[in-house]
BAZAKE-188818 format. One line per 5 residues: number of its first residue (from 1); for each residue x, y, z of N, C-alpha, C, O. Coordinates in pm, 1 decimal, padded with zeros to 6 digits. Layout:
N
NUM = X,Y,Z,X,Y,Z,X,Y,Z,X,Y,Z  ... .
% end
This chain:
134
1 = -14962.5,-03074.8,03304.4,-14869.0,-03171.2,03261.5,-14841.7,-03271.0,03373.9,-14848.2,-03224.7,03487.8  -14811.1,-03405.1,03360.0,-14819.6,-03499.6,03452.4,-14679.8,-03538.6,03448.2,-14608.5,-03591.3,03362.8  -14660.8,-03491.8,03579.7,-14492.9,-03572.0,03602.4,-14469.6,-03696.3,03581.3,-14542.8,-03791.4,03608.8  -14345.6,-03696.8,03522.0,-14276.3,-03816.1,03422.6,-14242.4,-03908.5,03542.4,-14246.7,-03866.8,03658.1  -14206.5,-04043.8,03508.2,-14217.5,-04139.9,03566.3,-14054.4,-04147.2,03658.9,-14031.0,-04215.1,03758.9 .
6 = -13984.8,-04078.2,03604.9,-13875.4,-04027.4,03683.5,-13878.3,-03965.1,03786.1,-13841.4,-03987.5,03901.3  -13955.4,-03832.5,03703.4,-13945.6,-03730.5,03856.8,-14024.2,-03754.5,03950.0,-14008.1,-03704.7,04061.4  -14149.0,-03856.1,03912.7,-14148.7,-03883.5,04054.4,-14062.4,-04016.8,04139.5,-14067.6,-04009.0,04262.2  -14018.6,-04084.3,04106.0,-13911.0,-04146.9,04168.6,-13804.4,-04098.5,04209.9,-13722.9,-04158.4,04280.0  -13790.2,-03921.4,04147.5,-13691.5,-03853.5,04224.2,-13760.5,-03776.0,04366.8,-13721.6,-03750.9,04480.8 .
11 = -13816.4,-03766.8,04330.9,-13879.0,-03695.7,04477.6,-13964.9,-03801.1,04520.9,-14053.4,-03745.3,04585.9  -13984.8,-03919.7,04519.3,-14011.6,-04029.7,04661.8,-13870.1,-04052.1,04676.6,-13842.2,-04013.6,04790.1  -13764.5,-04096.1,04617.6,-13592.3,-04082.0,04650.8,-13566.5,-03952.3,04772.5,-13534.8,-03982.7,04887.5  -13584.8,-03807.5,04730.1,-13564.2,-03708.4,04831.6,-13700.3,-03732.4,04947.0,-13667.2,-03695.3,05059.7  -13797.8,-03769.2,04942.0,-13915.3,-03797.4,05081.4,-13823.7,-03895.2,05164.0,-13787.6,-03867.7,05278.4 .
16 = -13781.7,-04033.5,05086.5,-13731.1,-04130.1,05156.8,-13586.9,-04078.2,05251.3,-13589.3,-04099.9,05372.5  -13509.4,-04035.1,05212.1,-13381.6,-03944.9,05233.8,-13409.8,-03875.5,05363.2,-13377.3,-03902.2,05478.9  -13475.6,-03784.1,05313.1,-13563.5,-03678.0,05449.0,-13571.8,-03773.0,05552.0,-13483.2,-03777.4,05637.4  -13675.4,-03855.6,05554.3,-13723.2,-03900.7,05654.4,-13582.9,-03986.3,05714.9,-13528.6,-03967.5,05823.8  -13554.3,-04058.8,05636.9,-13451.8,-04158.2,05691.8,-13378.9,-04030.0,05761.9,-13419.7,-04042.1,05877.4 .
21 = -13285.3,-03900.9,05760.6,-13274.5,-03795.5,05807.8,-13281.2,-03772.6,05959.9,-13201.0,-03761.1,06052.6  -13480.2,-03770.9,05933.1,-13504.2,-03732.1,06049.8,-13537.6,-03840.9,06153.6,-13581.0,-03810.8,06264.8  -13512.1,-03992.4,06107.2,-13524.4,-04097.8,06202.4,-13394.0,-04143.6,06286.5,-13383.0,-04213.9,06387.0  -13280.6,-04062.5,06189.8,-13161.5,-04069.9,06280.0,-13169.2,-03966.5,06304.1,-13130.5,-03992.5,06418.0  -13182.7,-03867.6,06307.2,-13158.3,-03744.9,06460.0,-13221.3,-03786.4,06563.6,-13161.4,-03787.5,06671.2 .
26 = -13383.4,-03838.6,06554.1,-13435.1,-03876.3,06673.4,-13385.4,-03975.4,06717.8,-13380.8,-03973.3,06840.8  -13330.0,-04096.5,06654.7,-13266.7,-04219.9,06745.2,-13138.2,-04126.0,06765.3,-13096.7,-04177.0,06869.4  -13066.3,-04045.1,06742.5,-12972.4,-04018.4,06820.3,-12978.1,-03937.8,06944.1,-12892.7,-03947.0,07032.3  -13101.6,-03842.0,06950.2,-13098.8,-03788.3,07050.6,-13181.0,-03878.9,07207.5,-13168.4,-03854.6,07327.6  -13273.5,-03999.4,07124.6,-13276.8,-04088.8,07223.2,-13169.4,-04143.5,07306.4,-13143.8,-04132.9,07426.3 .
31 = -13098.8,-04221.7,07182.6,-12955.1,-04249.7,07238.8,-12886.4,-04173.5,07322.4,-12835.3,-04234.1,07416.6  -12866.9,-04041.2,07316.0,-12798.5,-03959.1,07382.4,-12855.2,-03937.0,07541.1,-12793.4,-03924.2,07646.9  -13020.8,-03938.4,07506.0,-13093.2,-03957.9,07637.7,-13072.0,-04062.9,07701.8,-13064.2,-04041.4,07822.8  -13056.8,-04189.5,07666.4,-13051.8,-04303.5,07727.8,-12896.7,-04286.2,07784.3,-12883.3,-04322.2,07901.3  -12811.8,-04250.6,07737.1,-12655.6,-04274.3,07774.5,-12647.7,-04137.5,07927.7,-12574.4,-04159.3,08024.1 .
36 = -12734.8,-04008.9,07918.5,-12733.8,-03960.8,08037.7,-12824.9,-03978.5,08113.6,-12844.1,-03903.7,08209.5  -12917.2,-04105.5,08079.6,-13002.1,-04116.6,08228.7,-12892.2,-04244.6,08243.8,-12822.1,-04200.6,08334.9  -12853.5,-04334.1,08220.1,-12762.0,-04380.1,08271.4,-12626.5,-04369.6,08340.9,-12592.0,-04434.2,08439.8  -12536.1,-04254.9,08257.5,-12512.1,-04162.9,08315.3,-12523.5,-04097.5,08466.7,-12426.3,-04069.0,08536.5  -12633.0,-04083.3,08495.3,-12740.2,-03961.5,08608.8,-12706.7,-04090.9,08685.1,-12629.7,-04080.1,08780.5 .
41 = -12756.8,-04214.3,08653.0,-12823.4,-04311.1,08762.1,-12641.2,-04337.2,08835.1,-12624.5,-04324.6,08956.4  -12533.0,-04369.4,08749.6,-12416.2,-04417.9,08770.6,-12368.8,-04303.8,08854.2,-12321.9,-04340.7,08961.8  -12368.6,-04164.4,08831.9,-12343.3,-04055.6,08957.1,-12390.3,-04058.1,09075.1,-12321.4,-04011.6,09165.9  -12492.9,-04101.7,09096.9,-12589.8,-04096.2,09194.9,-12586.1,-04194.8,09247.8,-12628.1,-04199.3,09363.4  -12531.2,-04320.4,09180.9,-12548.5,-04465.6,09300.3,-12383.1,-04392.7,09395.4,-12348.7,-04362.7,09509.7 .
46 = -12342.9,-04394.4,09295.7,-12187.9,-04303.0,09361.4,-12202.8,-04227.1,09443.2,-12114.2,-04233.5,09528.4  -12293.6,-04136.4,09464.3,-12265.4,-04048.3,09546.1,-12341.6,-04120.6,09662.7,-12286.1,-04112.5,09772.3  -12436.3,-04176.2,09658.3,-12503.2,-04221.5,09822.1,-12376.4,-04315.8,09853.7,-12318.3,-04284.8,09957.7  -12313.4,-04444.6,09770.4,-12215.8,-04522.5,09825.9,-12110.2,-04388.7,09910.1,-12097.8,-04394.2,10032.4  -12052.9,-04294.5,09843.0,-11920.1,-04251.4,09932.7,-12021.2,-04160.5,10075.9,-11974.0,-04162.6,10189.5 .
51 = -12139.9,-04096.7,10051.6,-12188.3,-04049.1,10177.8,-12195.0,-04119.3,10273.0,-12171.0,-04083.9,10388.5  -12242.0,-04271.4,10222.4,-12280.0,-04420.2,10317.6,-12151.3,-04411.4,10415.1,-12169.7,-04394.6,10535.6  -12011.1,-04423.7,10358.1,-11906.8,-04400.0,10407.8,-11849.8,-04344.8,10449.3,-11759.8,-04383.0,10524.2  -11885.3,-04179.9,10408.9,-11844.5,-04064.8,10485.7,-11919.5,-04105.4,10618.3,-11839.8,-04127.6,10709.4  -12033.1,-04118.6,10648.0,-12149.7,-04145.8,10740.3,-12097.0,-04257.8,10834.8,-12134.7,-04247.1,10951.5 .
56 = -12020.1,-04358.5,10806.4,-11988.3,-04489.5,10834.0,-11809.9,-04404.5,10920.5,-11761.9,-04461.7,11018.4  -11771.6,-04332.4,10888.8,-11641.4,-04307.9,10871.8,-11614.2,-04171.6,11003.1,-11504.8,-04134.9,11045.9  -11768.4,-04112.3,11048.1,-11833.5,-04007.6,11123.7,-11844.8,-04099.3,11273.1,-11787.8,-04067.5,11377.5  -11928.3,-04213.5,11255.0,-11928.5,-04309.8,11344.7,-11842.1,-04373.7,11418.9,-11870.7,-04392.4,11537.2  -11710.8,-04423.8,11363.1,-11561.8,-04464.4,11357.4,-11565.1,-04314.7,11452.5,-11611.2,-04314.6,11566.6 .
61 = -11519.5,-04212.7,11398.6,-11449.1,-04128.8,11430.4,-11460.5,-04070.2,11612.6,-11390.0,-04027.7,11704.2  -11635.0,-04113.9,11570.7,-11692.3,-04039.8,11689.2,-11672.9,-04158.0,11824.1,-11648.0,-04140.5,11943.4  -11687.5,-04233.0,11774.9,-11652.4,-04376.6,11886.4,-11512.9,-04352.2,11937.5,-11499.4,-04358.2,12059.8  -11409.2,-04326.3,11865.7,-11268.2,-04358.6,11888.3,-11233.5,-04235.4,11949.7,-11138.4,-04236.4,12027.8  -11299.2,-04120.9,11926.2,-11283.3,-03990.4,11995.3,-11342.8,-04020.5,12128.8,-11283.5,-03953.0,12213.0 .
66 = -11452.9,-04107.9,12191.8,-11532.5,-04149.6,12299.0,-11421.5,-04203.6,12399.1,-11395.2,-04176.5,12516.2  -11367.7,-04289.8,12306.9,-11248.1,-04391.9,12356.4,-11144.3,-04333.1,12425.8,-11095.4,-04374.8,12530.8  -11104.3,-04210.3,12348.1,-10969.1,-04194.1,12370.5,-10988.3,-04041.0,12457.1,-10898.3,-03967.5,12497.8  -11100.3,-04027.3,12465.8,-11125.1,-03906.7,12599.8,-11140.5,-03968.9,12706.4,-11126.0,-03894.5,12803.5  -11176.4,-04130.9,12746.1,-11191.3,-04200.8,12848.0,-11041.4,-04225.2,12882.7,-10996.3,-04227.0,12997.2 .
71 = -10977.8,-04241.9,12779.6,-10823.2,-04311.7,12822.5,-10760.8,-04210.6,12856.0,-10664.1,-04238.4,12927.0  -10783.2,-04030.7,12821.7,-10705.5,-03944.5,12884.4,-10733.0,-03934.6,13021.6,-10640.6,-03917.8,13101.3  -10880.2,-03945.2,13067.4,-10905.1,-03925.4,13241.5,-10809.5,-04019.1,13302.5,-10744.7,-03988.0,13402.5  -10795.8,-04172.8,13224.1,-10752.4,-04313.7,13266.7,-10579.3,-04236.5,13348.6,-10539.5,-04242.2,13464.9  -10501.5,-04155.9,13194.3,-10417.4,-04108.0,13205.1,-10408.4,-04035.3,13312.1,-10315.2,-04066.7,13386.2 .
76 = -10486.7,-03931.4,13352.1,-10469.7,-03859.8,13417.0,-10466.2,-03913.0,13573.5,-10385.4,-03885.8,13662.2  -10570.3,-03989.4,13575.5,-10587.8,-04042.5,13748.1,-10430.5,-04091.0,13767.7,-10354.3,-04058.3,13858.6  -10399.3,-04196.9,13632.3,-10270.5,-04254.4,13672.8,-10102.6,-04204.3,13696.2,-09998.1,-04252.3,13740.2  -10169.0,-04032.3,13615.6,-10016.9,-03953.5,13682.1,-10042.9,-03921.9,13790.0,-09951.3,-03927.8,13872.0  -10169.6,-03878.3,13832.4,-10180.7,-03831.8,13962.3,-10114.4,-03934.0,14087.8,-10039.4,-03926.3,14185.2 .
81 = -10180.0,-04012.6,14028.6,-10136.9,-04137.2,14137.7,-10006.3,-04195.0,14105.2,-09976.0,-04285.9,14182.4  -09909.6,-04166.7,14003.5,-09774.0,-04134.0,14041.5,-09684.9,-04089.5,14074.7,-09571.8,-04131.8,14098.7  -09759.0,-03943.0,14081.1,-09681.4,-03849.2,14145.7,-09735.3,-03851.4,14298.9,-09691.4,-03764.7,14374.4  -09811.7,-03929.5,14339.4,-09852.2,-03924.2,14528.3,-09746.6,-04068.4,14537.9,-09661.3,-04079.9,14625.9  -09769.3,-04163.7,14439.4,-09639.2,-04256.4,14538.6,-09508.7,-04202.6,14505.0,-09431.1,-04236.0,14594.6 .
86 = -09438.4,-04121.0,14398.6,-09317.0,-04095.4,14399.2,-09288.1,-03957.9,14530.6,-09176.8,-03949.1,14582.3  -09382.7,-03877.2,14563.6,-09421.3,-03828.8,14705.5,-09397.4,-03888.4,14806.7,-09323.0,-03854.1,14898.6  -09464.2,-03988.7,14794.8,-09467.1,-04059.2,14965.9,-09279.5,-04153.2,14956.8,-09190.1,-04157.9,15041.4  -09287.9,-04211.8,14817.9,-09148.6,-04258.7,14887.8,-09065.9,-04164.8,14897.3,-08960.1,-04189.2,14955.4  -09090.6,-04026.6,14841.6,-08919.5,-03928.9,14912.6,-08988.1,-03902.3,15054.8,-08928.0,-03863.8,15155.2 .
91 = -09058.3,-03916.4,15049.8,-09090.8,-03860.3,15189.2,-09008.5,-03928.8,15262.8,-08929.9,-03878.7,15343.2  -09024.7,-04076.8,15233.9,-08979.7,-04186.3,15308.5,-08845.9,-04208.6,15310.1,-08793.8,-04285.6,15390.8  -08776.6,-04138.5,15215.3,-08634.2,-04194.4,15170.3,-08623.8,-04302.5,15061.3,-08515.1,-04346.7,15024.5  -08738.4,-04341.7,15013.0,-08680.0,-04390.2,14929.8,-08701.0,-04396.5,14772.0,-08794.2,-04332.0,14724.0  -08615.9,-04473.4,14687.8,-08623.5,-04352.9,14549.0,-08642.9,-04462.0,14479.8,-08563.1,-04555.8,14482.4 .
96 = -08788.6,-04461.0,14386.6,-08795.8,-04585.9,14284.8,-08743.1,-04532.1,14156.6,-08764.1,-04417.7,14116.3  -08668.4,-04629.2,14091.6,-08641.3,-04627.6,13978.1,-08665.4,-04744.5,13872.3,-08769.3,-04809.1,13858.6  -08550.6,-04757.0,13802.9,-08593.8,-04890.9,13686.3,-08750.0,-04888.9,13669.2,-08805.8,-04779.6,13678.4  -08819.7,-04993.9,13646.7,-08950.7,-04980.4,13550.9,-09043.6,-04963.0,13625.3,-09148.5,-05018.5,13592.4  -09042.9,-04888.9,13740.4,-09151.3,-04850.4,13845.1,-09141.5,-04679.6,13755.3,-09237.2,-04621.1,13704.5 .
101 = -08984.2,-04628.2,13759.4,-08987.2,-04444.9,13738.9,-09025.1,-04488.9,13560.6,-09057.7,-04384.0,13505.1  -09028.7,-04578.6,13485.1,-09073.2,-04596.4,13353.6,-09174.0,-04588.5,13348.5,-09202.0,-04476.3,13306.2  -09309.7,-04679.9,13379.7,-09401.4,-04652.3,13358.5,-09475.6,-04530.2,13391.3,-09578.5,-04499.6,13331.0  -09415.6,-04446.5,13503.6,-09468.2,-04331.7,13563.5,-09466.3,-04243.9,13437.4,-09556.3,-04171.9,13394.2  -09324.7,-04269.6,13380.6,-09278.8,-04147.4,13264.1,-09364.7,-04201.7,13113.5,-09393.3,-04114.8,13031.2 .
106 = -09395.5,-04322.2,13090.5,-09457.3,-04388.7,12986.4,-09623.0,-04342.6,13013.0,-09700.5,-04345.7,12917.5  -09671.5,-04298.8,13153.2,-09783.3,-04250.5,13107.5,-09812.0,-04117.6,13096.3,-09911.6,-04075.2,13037.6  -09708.2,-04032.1,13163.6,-09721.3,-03909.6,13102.1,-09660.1,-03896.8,12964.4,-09668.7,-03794.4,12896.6  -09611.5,-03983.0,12935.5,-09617.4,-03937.4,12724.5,-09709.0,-04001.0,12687.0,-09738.8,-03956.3,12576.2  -09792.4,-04104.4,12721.3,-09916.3,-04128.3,12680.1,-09978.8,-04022.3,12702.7,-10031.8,-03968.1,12605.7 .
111 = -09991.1,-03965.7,12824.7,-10152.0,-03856.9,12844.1,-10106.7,-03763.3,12685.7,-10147.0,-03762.7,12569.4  -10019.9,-03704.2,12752.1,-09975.5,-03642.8,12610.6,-09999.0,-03632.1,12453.3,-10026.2,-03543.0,12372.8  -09973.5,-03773.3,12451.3,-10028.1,-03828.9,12324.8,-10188.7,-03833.6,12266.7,-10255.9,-03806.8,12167.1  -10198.7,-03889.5,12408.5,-10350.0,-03930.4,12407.8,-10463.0,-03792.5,12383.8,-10576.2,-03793.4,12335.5  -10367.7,-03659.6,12447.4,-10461.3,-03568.9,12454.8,-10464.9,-03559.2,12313.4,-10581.2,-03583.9,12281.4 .
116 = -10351.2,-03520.0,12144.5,-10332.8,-03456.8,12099.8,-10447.1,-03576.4,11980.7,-10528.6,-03548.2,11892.9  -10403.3,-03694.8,12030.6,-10540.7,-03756.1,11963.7,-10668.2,-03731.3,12015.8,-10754.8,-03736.4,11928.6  -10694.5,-03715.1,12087.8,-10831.9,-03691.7,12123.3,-10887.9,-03591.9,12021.5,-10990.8,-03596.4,11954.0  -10747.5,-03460.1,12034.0,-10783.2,-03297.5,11905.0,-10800.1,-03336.7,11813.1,-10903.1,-03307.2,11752.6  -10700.4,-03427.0,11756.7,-10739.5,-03461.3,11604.1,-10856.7,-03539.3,11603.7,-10947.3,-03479.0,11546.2 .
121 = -10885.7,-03636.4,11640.4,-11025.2,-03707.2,11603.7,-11125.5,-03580.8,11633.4,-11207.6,-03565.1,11543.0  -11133.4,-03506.2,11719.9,-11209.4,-03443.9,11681.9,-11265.2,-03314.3,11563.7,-11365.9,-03272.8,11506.3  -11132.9,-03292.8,11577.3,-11121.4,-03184.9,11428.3,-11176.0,-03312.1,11310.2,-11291.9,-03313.4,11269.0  -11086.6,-03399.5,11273.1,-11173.4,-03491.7,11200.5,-11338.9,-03501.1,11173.7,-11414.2,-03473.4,11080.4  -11352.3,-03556.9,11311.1,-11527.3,-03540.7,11274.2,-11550.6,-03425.4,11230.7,-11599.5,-03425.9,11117.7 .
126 = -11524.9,-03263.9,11304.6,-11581.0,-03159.4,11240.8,-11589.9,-03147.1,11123.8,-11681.0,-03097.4,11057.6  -11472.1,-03203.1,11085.2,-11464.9,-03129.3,10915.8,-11545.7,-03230.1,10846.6,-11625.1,-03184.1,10764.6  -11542.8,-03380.6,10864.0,-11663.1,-03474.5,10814.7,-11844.7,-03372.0,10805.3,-11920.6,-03382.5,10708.9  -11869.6,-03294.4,10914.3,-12013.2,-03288.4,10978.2,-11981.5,-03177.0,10913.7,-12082.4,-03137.4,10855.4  -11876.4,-03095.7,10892.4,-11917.7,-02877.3,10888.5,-11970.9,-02858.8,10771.9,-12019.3,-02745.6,10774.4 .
131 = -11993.3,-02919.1,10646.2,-12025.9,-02830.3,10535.3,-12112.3,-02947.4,10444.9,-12125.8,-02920.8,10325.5  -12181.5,-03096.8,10503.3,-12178.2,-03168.5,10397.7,-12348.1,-03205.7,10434.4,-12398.6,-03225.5,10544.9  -12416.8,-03206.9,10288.8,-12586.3,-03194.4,10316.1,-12634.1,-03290.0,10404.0,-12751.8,-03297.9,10439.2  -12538.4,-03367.3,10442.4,-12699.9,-03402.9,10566.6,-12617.5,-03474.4,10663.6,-12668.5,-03520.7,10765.6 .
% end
């Protein structure tokens, strides 16, 4: 018996259906591919930009830690050498004060200072360098 002129327009209707079906699952899972390689690419420009900076930020750190271990010796020569002239003038009798005994006292709270920055910049860098791939 030869199918009626219907049924087959019903089943090219269900072929057409099907397929149309299966041409949107595949454009969607393209789509879906395309949205995570874009995706992938947008993580990844991200992550080299903040390393660039972590990296950039290692440099800073390590310079200013350079800096400020030079300025503690600076410190140091210069208490030394305030405590030999506040020496020699008792020796002498005589007693400086006003902004001669200031600066003496302004650089020992600098050294001070200076040392406790020196710790932190360096703890800084460590923790930049201790755990991060490269």
């Amino acid at each position: 018996m030869k199918p009626t002129q219907e049924q087959i327009l019903n089943s090219l209707s269900k072929l057409i259906k099907e397929n149309k079906t299966e041409l949107k699952a595949e454009k969607v899972e393209l789509g879906l591919i395309d949205d995570l390689v874009k995706k992938s690419s947008n993580a990844l420009s991200e992550y080299k930009s903040i390393e660039n900076t972590t990296q950039q930020a290692a440099k800073t750190i390590s310079k200013a830690e350079a800096k400020a271990k030079a300025l503690n010796k600076t410190f140091k020569d210069l208490e030394a050498d305030w405590d030999k002239v506040f020496k020699q003038a008792k020796e002498l009798g005589v007693t400086l004060e006003g902004k001669t005994r200031g600066y003496a006292v302004d650089v020992a709270a600098s050294e001070r200072n200076s040392n406790k920055l020196e710790s932190q910049l360096s703890k800084a860098y460590s923790l930049i360098y201790s755990d991060l791939p490269f």
